[in-house]
N, C-alpha and C positions, 0 to 999 in steps of 0.2 A: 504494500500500500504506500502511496503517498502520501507528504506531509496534508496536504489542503483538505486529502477526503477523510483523513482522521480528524483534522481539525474543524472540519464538517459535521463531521459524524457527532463528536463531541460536544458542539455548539448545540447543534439539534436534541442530544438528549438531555443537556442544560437547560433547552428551551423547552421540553415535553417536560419533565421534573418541573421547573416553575409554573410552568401553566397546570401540571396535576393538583400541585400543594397550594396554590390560588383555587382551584377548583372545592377540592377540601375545606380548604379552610371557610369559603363563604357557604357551600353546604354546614359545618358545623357551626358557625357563625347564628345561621336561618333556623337549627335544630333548636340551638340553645333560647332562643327570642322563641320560639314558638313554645318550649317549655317555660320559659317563663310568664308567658301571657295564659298557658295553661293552667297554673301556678297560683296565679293573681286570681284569673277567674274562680277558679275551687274557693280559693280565701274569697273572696263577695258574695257566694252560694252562702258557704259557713257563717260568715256576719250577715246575710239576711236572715237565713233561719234562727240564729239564733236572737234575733229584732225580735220574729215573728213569735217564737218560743213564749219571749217576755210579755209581747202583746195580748198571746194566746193562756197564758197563766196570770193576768190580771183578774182579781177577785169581781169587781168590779162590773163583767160585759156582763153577766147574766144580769146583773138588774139594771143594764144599761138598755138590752133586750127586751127586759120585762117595761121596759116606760116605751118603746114601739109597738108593746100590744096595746097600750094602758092608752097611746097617742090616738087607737086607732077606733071607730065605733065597733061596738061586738055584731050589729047588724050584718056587719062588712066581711067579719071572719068566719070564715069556713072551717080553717084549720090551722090551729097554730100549738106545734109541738115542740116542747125545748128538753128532749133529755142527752145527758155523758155524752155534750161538744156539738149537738147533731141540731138542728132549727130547720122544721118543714113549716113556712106556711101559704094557706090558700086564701087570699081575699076576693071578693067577686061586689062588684055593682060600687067601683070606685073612681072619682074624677079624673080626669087628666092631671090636675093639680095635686091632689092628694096622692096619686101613686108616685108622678114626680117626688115626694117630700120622704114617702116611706124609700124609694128604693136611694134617695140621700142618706138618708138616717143607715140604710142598712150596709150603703157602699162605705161610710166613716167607719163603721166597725172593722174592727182586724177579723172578717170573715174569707174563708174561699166558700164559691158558689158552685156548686157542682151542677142543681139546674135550676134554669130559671126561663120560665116561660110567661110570656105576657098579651091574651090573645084582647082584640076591641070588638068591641058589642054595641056597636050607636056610638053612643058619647061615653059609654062609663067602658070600663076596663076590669079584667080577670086579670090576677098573677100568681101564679104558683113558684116557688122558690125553695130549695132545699141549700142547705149550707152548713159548713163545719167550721168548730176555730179547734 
Protein backbone atom coordinates (compact mmCIF):
# COMPACT_ATOMS: atom_id res chain seq x y z
CA UNK A 1 0.00 0.00 0.00
CA UNK A 2 0.79 3.49 -0.32
CA UNK A 3 1.33 6.21 1.84
CA UNK A 4 -2.07 8.57 0.72
CA UNK A 5 -4.42 5.21 0.77
CA UNK A 6 -3.46 4.59 4.31
CA UNK A 7 -3.71 7.92 5.16
CA UNK A 8 -7.00 7.77 3.50
CA UNK A 9 -8.15 4.89 4.97
CA UNK A 10 -7.28 6.31 8.33
CA UNK A 11 -8.92 9.75 7.84
CA UNK A 12 -12.06 7.94 6.91
CA UNK A 13 -12.32 5.67 9.85
CA UNK A 14 -11.57 8.90 12.07
CA UNK A 15 -14.36 10.22 10.28
CA UNK A 16 -16.93 7.19 10.62
CA UNK A 17 -15.79 6.81 14.70
CA UNK A 18 -16.65 10.63 15.10
CA UNK A 19 -19.67 10.69 13.29
CA UNK A 20 -20.79 7.12 15.28
CA UNK A 21 -19.83 8.76 18.81
CA UNK A 22 -21.95 12.09 17.62
CA UNK A 23 -24.59 9.76 16.67
CA UNK A 24 -24.48 8.06 20.30
CA UNK A 25 -24.01 10.59 22.01
CA UNK A 26 -27.25 12.78 20.90
CA UNK A 27 -29.28 9.35 20.97
CA UNK A 28 -28.22 9.16 24.66
CA UNK A 29 -28.58 12.72 25.09
CA UNK A 30 -32.61 12.40 23.75
CA UNK A 31 -32.85 8.96 26.13
CA UNK A 32 -31.96 10.65 29.15
CA UNK A 33 -34.43 14.08 28.43
CA UNK A 34 -37.18 11.66 27.69
CA UNK A 35 -36.55 9.82 31.06
CA UNK A 36 -36.53 12.73 32.76
CA UNK A 37 -39.74 14.21 31.50
CA UNK A 38 -40.98 10.77 32.24
CA UNK A 39 -39.72 11.28 35.79
CA UNK A 40 -41.27 14.61 36.35
CA UNK A 41 -44.55 13.55 34.97
CA UNK A 42 -44.88 10.36 37.51
CA UNK A 43 -43.87 13.10 40.23
CA UNK A 44 -47.23 15.52 39.13
CA UNK A 45 -49.42 12.17 38.99
CA UNK A 46 -48.10 11.46 42.68
CA UNK A 47 -48.73 15.31 43.91
CA UNK A 48 -52.04 15.39 42.35
CA UNK A 49 -53.35 12.23 43.91
CA UNK A 50 -52.03 12.96 46.70
CA UNK A 51 -54.06 16.82 46.58
CA UNK A 52 -56.88 14.65 45.78
CA UNK A 53 -56.38 12.07 48.70
CA UNK A 54 -56.54 15.30 51.02
CA UNK A 55 -59.54 16.67 49.26
CA UNK A 56 -61.17 13.34 49.37
CA UNK A 57 -60.54 12.73 53.37
CA UNK A 58 -61.82 16.18 54.29
CA UNK A 59 -64.44 15.42 57.15
CA UNK A 60 -66.27 18.17 55.87
CA UNK A 61 -67.88 17.02 51.98
CA UNK A 62 -70.56 14.94 53.27
CA UNK A 63 -72.23 17.69 54.99
CA UNK A 64 -71.18 19.88 52.23
CA UNK A 65 -73.32 17.29 50.04
CA UNK A 66 -75.81 17.08 52.50
CA UNK A 67 -76.65 21.26 52.03
CA UNK A 68 -77.10 20.29 47.96
CA UNK A 69 -79.91 18.15 48.81
CA UNK A 70 -81.17 20.55 51.65
CA UNK A 71 -80.48 23.58 48.46
CA UNK A 72 -82.69 21.43 46.45
CA UNK A 73 -86.94 21.19 46.66
CA UNK A 74 -87.71 17.30 47.69
CA UNK A 75 -90.54 17.64 44.87
CA UNK A 76 -87.52 17.69 42.58
CA UNK A 77 -85.61 14.45 43.81
CA UNK A 78 -86.11 11.24 42.65
CA UNK A 79 -83.16 9.98 44.01
CA UNK A 80 -80.51 10.87 46.11
CA UNK A 81 -78.02 8.22 47.65
CA UNK A 82 -74.90 9.00 49.64
CA UNK A 83 -73.24 5.81 51.17
CA UNK A 84 -68.86 4.74 51.68
CA UNK A 85 -67.75 7.71 48.93
CA UNK A 86 -70.54 6.75 46.33
CA UNK A 87 -73.56 9.87 45.48
CA UNK A 88 -76.26 8.73 42.97
CA UNK A 89 -78.64 11.32 42.28
CA UNK A 90 -81.91 11.62 40.10
CA UNK A 91 -83.61 15.15 39.99
CA UNK A 92 -86.42 15.58 37.36
CA UNK A 93 -88.80 18.70 36.46
CA UNK A 94 -85.88 21.31 37.18
CA UNK A 95 -85.19 24.90 35.48
CA UNK A 96 -82.40 25.78 33.27
CA UNK A 97 -81.27 27.89 36.17
CA UNK A 98 -81.44 25.78 38.95
CA UNK A 99 -79.64 22.66 37.38
CA UNK A 100 -77.06 25.23 36.14
CA UNK A 101 -76.52 26.16 40.07
CA UNK A 102 -76.64 22.23 41.27
CA UNK A 103 -74.28 20.95 38.61
CA UNK A 104 -71.97 24.36 40.04
CA UNK A 105 -72.21 23.23 43.42
CA UNK A 106 -71.42 19.63 42.49
CA UNK A 107 -68.57 20.60 39.96
CA UNK A 108 -66.75 22.66 43.37
CA UNK A 109 -66.77 19.45 45.00
CA UNK A 110 -63.57 17.26 44.94
CA UNK A 111 -65.99 14.74 43.02
CA UNK A 112 -65.20 12.33 39.94
CA UNK A 113 -68.24 11.61 37.97
CA UNK A 114 -68.47 8.43 36.54
CA UNK A 115 -72.07 9.26 34.97
CA UNK A 116 -73.91 11.94 34.33
CA UNK A 117 -76.79 12.21 32.14
CA UNK A 118 -78.89 15.22 31.56
CA UNK A 119 -81.91 14.71 29.11
CA UNK A 120 -84.60 18.26 28.28
CA UNK A 121 -88.30 17.88 28.43
CA UNK A 122 -89.86 21.45 27.30
CA UNK A 123 -88.21 23.84 29.47
CA UNK A 124 -87.50 21.80 32.61
CA UNK A 125 -84.74 19.27 32.65
CA UNK A 126 -83.89 15.51 34.07
CA UNK A 127 -80.26 14.76 35.44
CA UNK A 128 -79.07 11.77 36.72
CA UNK A 129 -75.59 11.64 38.09
CA UNK A 130 -73.43 9.09 39.82
CA UNK A 131 -70.08 10.08 41.55
CA UNK A 132 -67.33 9.11 43.81
CA UNK A 133 -64.66 11.08 46.18
Amino acid sequence: MNRYTLRQGFLLFSLLLLIGGWIYRTNQEKALQSRQLERQKILDEIQTIQQLKKLWGTKGLSSRIDRIKNGLPATKIKRFEKKRGRLRIHVADLEGRRLNQLLRELGNLPLRFDTLTIHRQGRLYEMECTCKW
